[in-house]
mmCIF file of the N, C-alpha and C atoms, coordinates in Angstrom:
data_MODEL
# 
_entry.id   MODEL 
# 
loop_
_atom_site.group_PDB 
_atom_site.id 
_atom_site.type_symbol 
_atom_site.label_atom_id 
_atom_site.label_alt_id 
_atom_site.label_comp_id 
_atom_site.label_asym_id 
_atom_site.label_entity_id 
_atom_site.label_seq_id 
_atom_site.pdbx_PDB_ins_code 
_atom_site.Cartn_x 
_atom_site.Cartn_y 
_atom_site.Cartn_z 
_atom_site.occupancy 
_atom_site.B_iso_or_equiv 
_atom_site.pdbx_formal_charge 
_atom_site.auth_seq_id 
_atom_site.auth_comp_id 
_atom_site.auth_asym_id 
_atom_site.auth_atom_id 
_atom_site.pdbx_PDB_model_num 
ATOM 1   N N  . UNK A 1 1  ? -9.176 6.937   3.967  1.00 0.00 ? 1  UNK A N  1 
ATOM 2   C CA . UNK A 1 1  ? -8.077 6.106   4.408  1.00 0.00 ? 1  UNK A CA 1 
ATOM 3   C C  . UNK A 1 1  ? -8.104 6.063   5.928  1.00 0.00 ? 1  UNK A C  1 
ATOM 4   N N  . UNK A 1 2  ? -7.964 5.188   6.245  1.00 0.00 ? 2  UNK A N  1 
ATOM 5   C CA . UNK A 1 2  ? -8.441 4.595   7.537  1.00 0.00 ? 2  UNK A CA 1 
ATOM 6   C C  . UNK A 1 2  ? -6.680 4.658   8.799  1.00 0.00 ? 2  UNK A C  1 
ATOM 7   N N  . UNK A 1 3  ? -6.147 5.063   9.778  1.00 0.00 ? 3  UNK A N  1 
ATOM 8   C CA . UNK A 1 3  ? -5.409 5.047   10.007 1.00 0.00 ? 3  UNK A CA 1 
ATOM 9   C C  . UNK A 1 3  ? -4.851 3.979   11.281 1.00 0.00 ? 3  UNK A C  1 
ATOM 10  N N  . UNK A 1 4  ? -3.650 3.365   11.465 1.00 0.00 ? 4  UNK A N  1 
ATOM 11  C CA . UNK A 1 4  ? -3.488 2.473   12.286 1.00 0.00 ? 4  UNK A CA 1 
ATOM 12  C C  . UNK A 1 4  ? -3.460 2.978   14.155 1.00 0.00 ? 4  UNK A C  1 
ATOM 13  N N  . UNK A 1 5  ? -3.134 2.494   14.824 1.00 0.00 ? 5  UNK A N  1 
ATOM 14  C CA . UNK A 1 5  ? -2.963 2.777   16.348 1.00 0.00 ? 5  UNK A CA 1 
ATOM 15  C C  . UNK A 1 5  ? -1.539 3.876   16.438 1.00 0.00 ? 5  UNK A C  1 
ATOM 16  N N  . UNK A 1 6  ? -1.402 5.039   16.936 1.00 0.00 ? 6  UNK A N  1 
ATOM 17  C CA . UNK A 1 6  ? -0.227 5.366   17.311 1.00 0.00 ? 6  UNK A CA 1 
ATOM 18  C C  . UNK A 1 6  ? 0.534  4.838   17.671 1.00 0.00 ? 6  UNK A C  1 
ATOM 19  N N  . UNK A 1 7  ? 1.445  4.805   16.892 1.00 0.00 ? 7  UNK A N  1 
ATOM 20  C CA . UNK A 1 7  ? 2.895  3.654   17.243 1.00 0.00 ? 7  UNK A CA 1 
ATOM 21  C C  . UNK A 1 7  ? 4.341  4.300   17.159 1.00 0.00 ? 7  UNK A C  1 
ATOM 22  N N  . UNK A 1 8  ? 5.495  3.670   17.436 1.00 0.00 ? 8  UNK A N  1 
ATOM 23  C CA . UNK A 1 8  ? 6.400  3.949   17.386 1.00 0.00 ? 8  UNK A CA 1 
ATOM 24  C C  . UNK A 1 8  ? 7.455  2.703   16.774 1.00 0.00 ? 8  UNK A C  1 
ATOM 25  N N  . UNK A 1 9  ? 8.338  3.340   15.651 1.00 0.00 ? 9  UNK A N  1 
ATOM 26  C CA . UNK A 1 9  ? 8.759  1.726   14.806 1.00 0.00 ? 9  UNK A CA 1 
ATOM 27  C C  . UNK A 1 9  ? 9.932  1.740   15.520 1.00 0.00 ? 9  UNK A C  1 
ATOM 28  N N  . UNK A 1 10 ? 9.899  0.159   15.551 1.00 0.00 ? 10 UNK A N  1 
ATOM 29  C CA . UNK A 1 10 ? 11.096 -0.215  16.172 1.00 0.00 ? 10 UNK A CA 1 
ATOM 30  C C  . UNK A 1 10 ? 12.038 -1.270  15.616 1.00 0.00 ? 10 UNK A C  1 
ATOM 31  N N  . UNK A 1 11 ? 11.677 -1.755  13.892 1.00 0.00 ? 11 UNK A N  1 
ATOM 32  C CA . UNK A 1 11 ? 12.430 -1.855  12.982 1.00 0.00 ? 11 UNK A CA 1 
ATOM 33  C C  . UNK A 1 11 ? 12.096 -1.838  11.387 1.00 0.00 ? 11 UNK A C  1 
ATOM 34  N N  . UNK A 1 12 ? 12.764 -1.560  10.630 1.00 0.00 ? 12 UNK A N  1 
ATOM 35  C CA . UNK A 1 12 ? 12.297 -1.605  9.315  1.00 0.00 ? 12 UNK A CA 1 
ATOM 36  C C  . UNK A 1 12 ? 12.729 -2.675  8.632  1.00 0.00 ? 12 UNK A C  1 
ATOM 37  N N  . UNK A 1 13 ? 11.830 -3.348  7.181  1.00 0.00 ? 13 UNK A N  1 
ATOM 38  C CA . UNK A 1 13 ? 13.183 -4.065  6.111  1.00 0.00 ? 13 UNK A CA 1 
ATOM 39  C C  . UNK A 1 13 ? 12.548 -3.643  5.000  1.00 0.00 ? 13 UNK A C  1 
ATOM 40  N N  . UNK A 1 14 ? 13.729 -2.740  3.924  1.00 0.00 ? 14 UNK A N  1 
ATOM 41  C CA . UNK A 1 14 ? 13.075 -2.626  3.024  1.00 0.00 ? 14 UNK A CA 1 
ATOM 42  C C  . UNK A 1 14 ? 13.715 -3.647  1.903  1.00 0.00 ? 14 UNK A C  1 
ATOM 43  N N  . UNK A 1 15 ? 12.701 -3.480  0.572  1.00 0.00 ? 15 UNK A N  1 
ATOM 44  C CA . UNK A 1 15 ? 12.412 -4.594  -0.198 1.00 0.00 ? 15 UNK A CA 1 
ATOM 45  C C  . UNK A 1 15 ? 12.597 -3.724  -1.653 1.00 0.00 ? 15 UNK A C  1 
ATOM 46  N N  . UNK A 1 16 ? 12.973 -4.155  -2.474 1.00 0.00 ? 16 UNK A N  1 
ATOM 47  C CA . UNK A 1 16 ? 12.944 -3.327  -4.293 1.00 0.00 ? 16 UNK A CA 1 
ATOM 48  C C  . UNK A 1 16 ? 11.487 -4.356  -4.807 1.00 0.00 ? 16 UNK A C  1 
ATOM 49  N N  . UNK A 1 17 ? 10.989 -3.529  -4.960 1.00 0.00 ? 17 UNK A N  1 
ATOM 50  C CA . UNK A 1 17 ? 9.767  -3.946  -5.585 1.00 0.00 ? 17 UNK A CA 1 
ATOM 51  C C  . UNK A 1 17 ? 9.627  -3.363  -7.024 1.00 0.00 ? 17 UNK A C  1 
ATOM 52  N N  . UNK A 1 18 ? 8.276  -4.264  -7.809 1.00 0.00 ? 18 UNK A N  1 
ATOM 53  C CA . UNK A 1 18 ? 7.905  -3.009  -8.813 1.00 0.00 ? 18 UNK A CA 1 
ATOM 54  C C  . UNK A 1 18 ? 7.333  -1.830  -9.144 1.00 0.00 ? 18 UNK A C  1 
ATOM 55  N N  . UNK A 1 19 ? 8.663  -0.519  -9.163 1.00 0.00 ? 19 UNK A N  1 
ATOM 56  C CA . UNK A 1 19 ? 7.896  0.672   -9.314 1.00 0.00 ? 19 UNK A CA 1 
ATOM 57  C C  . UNK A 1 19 ? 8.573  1.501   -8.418 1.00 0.00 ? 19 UNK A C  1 
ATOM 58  N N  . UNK A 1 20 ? 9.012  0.760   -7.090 1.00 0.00 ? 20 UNK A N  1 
ATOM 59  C CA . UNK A 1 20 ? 9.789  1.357   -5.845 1.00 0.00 ? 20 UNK A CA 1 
ATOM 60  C C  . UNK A 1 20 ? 10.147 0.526   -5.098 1.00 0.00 ? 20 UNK A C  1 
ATOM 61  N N  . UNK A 1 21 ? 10.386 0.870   -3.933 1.00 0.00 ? 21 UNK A N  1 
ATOM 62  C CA . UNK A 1 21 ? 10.735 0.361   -2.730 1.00 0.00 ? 21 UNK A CA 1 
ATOM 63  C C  . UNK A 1 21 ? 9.724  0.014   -1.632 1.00 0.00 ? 21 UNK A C  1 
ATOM 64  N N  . UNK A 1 22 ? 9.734  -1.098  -1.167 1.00 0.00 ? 22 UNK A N  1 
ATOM 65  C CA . UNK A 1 22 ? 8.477  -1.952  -0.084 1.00 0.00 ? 22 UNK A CA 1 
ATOM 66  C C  . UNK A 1 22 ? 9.323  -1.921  1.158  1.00 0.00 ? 22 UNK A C  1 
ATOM 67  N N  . UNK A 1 23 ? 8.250  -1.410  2.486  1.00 0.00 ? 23 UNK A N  1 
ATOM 68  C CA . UNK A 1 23 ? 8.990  -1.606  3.737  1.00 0.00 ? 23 UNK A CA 1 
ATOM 69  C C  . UNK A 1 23 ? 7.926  -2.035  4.238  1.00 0.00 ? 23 UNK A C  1 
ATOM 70  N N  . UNK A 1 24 ? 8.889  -2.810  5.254  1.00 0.00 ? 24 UNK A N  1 
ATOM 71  C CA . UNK A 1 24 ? 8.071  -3.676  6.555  1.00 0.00 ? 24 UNK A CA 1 
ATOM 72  C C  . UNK A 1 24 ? 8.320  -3.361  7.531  1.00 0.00 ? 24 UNK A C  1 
ATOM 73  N N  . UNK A 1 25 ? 7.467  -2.802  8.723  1.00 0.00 ? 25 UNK A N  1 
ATOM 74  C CA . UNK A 1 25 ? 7.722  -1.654  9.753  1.00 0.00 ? 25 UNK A CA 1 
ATOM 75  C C  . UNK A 1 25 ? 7.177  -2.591  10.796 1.00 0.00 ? 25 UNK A C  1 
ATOM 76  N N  . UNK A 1 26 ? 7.660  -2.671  11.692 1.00 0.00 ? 26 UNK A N  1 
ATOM 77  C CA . UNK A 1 26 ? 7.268  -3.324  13.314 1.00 0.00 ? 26 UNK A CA 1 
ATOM 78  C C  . UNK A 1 26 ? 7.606  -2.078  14.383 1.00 0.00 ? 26 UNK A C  1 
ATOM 79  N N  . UNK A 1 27 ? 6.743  -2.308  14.967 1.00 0.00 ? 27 UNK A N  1 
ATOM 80  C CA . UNK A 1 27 ? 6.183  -1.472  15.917 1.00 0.00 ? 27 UNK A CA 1 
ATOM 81  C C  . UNK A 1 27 ? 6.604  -1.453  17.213 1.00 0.00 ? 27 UNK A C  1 
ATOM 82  N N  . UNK A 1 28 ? 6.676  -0.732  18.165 1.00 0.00 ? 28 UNK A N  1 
ATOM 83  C CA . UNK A 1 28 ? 7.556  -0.830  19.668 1.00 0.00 ? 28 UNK A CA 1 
ATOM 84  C C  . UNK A 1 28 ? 6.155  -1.873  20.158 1.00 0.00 ? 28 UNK A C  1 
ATOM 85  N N  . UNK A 1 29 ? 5.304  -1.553  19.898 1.00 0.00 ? 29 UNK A N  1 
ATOM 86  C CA . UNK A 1 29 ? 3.666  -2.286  20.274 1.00 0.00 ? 29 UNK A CA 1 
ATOM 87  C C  . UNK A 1 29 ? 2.984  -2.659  19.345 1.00 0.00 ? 29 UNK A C  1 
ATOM 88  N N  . UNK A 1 30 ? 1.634  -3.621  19.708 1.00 0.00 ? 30 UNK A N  1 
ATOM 89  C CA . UNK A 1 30 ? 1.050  -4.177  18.936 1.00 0.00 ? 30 UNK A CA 1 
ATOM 90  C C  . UNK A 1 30 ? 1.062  -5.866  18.674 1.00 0.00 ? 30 UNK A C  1 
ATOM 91  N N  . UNK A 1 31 ? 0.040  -6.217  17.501 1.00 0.00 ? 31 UNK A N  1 
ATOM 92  C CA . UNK A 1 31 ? 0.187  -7.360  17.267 1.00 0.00 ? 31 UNK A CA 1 
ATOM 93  C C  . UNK A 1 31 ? 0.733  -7.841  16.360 1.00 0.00 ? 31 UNK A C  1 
ATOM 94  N N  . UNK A 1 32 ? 0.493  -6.489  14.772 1.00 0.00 ? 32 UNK A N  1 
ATOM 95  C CA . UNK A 1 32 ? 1.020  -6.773  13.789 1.00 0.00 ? 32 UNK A CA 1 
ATOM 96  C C  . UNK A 1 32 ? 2.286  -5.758  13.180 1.00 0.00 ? 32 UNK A C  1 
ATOM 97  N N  . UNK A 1 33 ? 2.935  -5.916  12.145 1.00 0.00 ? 33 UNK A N  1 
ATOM 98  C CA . UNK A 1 33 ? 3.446  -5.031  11.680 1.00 0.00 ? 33 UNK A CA 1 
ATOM 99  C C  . UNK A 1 33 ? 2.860  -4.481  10.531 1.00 0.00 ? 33 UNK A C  1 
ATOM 100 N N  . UNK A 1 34 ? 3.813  -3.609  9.976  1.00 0.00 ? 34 UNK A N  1 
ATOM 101 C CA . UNK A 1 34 ? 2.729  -3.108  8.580  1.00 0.00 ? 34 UNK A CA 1 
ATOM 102 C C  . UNK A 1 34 ? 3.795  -3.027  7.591  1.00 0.00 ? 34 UNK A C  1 
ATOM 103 N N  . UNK A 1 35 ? 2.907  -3.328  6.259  1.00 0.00 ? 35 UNK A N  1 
ATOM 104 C CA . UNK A 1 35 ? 3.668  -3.078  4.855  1.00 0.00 ? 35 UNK A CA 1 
ATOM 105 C C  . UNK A 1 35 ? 3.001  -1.991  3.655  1.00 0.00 ? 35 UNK A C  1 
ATOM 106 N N  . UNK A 1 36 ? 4.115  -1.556  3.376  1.00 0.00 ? 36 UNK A N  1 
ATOM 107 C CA . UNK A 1 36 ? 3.876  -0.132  2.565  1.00 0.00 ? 36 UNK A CA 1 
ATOM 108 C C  . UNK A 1 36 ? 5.189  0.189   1.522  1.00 0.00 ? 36 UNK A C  1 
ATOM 109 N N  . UNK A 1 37 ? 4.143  1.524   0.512  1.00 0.00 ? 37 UNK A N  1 
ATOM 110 C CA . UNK A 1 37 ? 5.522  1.416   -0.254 1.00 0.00 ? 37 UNK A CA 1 
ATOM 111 C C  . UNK A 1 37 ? 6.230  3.097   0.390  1.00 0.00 ? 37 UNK A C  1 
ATOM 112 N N  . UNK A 1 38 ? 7.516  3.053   -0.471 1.00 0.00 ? 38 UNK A N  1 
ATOM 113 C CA . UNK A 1 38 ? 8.139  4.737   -0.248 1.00 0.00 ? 38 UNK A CA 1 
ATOM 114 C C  . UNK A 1 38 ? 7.468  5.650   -0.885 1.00 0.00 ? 38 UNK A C  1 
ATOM 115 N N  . UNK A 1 39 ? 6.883  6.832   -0.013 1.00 0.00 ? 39 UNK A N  1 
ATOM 116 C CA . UNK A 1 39 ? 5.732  7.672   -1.261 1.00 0.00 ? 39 UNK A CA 1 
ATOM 117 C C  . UNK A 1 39 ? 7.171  9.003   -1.133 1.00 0.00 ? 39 UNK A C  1 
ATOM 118 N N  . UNK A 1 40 ? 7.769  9.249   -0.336 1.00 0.00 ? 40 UNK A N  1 
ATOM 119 C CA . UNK A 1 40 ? 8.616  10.031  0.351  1.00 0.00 ? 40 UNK A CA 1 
ATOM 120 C C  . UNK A 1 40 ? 10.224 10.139  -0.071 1.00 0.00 ? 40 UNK A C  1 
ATOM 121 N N  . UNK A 1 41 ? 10.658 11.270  -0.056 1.00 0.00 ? 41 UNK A N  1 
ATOM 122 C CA . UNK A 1 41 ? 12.180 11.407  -0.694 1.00 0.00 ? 41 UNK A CA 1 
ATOM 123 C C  . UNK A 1 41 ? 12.614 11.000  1.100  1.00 0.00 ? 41 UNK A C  1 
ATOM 124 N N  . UNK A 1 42 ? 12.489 10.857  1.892  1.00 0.00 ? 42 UNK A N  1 
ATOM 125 C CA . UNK A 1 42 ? 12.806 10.154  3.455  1.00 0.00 ? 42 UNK A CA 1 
ATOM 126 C C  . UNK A 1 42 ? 12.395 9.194   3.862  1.00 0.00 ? 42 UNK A C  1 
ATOM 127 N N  . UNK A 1 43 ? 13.464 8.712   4.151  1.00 0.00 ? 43 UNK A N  1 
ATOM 128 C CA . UNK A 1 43 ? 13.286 6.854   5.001  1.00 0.00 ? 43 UNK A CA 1 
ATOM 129 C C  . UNK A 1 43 ? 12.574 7.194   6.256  1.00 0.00 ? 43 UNK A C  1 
ATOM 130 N N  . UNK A 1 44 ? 13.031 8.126   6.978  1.00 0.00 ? 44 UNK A N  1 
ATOM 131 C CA . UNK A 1 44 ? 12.167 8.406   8.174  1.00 0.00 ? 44 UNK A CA 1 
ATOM 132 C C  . UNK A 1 44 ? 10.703 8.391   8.106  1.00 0.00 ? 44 UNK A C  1 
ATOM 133 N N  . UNK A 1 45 ? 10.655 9.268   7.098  1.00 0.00 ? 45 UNK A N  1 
ATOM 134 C CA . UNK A 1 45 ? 9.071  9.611   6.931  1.00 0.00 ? 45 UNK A CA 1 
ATOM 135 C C  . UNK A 1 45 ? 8.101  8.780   6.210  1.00 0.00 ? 45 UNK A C  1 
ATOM 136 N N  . UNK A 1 46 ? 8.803  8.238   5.458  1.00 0.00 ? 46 UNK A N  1 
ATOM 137 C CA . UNK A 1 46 ? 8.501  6.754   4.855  1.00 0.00 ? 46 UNK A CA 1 
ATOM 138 C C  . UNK A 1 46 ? 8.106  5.781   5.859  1.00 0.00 ? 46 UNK A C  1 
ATOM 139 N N  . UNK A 1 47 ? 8.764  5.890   6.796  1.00 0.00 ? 47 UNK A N  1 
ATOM 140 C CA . UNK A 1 47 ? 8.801  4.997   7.864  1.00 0.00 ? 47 UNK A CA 1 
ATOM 141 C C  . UNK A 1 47 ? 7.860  4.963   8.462  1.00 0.00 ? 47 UNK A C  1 
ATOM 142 N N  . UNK A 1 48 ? 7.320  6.115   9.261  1.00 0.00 ? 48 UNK A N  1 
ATOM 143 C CA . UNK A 1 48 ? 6.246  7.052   9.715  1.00 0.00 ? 48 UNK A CA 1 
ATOM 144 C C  . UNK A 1 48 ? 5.264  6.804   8.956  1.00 0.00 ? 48 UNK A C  1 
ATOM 145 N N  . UNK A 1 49 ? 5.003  6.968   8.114  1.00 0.00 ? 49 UNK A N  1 
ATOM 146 C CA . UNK A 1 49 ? 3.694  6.998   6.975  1.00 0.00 ? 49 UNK A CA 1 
ATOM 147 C C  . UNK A 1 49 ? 3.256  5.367   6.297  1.00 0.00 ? 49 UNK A C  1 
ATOM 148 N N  . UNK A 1 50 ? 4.103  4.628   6.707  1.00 0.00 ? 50 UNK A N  1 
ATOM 149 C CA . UNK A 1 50 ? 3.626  2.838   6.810  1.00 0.00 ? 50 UNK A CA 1 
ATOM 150 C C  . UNK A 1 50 ? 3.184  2.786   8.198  1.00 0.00 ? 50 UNK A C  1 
ATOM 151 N N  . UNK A 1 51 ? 3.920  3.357   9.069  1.00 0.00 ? 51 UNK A N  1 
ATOM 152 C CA . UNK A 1 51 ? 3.379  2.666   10.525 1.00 0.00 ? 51 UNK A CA 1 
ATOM 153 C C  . UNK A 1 51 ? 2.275  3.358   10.647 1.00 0.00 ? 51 UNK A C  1 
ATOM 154 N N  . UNK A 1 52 ? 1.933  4.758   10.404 1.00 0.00 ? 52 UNK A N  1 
ATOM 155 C CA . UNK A 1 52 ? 0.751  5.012   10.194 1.00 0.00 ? 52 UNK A CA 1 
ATOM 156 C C  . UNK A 1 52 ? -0.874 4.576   9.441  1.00 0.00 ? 52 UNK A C  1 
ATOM 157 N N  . UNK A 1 53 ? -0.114 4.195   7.963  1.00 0.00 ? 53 UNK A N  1 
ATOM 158 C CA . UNK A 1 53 ? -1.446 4.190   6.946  1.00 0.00 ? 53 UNK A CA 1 
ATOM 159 C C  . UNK A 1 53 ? -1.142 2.159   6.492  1.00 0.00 ? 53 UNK A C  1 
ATOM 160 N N  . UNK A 1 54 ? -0.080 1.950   6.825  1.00 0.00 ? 54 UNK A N  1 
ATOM 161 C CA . UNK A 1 54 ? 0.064  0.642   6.083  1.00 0.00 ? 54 UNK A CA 1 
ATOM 162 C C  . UNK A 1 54 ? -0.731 -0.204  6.426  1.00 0.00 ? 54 UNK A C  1 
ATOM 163 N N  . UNK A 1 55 ? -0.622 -1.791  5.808  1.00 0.00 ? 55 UNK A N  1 
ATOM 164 C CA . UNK A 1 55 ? -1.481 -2.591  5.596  1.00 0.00 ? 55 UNK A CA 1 
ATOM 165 C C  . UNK A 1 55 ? -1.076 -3.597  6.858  1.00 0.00 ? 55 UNK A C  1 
ATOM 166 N N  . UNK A 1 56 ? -2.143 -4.380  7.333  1.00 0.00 ? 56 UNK A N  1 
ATOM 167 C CA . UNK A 1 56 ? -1.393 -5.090  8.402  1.00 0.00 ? 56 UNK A CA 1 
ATOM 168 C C  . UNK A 1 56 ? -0.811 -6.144  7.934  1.00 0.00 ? 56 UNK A C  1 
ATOM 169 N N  . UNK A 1 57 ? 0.532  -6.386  8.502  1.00 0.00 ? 57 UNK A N  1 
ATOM 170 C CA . UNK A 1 57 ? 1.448  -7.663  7.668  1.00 0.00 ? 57 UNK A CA 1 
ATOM 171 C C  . UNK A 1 57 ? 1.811  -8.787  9.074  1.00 0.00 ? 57 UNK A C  1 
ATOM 172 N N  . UNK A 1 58 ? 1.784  -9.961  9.014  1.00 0.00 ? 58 UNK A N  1 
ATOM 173 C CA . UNK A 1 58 ? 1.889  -10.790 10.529 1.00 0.00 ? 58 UNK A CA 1 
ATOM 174 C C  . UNK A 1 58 ? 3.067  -10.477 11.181 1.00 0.00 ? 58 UNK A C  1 
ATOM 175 N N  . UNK A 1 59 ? 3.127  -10.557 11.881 1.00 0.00 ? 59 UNK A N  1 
ATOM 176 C CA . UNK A 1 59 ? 4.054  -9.608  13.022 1.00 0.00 ? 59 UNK A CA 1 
ATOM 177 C C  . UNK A 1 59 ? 5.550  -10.733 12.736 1.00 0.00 ? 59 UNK A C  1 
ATOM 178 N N  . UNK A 1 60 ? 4.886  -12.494 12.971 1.00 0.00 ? 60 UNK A N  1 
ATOM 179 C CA . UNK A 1 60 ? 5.775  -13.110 13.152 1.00 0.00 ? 60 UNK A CA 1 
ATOM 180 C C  . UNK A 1 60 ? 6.359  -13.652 11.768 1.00 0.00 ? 60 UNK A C  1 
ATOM 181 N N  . UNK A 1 61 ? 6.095  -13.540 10.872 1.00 0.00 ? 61 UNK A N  1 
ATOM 182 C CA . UNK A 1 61 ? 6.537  -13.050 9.087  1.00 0.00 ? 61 UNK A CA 1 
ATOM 183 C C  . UNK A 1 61 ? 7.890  -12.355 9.104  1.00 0.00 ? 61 UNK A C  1 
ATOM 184 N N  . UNK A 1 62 ? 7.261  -11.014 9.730  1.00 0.00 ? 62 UNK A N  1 
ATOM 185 C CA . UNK A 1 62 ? 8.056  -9.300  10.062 1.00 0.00 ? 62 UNK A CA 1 
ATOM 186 C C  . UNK A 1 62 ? 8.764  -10.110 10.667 1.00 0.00 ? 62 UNK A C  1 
ATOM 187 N N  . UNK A 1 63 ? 9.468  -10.668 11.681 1.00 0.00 ? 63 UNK A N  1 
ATOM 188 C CA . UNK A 1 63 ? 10.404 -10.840 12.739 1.00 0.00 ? 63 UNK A CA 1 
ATOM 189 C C  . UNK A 1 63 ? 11.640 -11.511 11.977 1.00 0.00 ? 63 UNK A C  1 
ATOM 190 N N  . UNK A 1 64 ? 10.854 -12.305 10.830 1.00 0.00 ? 64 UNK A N  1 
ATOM 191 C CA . UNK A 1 64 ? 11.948 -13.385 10.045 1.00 0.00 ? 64 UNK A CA 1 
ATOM 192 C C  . UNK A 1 64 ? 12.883 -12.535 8.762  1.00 0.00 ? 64 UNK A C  1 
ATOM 193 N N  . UNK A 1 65 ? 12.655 -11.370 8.591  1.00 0.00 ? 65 UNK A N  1 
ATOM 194 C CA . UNK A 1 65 ? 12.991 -10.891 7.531  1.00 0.00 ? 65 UNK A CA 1 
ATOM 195 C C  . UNK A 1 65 ? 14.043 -9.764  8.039  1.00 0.00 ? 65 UNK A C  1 
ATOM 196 N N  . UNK A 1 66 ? 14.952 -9.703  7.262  1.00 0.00 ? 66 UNK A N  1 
ATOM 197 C CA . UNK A 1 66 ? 16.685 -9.075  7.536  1.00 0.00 ? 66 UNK A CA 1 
ATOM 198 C C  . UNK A 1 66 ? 15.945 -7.429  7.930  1.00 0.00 ? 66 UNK A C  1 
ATOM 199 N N  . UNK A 1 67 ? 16.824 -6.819  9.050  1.00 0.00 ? 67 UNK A N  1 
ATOM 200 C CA . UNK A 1 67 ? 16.397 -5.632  9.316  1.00 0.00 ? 67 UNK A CA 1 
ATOM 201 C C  . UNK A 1 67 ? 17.376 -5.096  8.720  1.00 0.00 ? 67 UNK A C  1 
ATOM 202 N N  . UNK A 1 68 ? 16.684 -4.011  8.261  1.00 0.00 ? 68 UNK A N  1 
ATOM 203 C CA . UNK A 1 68 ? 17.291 -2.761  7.279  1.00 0.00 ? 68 UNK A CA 1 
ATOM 204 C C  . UNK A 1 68 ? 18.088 -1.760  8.474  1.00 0.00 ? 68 UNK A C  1 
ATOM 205 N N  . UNK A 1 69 ? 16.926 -1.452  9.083  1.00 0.00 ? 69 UNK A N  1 
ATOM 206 C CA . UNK A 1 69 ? 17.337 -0.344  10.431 1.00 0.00 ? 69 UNK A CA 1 
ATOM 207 C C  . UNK A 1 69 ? 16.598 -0.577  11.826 1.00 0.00 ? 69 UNK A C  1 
ATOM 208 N N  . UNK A 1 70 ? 17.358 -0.347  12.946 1.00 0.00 ? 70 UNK A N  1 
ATOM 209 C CA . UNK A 1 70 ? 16.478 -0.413  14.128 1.00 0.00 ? 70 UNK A CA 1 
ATOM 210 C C  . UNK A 1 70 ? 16.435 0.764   14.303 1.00 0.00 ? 70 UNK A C  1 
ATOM 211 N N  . UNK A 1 71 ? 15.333 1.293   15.273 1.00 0.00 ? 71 UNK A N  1 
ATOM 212 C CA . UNK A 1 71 ? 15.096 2.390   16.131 1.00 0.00 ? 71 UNK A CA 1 
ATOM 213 C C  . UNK A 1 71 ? 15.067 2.153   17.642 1.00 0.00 ? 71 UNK A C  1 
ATOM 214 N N  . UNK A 1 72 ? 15.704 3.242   18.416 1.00 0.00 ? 72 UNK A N  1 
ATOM 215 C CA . UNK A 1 72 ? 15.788 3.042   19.846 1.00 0.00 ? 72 UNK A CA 1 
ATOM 216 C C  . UNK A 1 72 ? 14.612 3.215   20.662 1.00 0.00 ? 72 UNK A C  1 
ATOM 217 N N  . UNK A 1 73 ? 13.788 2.458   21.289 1.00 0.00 ? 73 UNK A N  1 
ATOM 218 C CA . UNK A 1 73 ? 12.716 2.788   22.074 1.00 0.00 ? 73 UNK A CA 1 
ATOM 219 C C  . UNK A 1 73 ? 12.644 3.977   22.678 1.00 0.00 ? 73 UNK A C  1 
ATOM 220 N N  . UNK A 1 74 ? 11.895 4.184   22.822 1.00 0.00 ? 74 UNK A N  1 
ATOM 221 C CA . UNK A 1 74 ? 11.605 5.576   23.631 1.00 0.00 ? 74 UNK A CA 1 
ATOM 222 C C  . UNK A 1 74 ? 11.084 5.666   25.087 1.00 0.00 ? 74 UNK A C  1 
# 
């Protein structure tokens, strides 16, 4: 498994899918965002572990879709 650029998320939206829950993670940086499912009893870490391992999803897709949660830049 191949891993993405060190990032820091700077919003989520999650989604009910089949089986679990789908999030869409955008990044403080970058071009794209990423999509992944919840492997995790934590949203945080959930969070963490898409912006890490997820799939790349178009950034400007990500921008149109209701945010679940923001995070404060760092």
């Amino acid at each position: 498994m191949s891993t993405n650029k060190p990032n820091k998320p700077k919003s989520v939206s999650w989604f009910n899918g089949c089986g679990g829950r789908i999030g869409v993670v955008i990044g403080q940086t970058g071009e794209y965002a990423y999509i992944g499912a919840a492997l995790r009893h934590d949203e945080d870490a959930d969070v963490e572990y898409i912006l890490m391992y997820g799939a790349k999803f178009p950034l400007e897709a990500a921008r149109l879709l209701a945010v679940s949660k923001s995070y404060e830049a760092n």
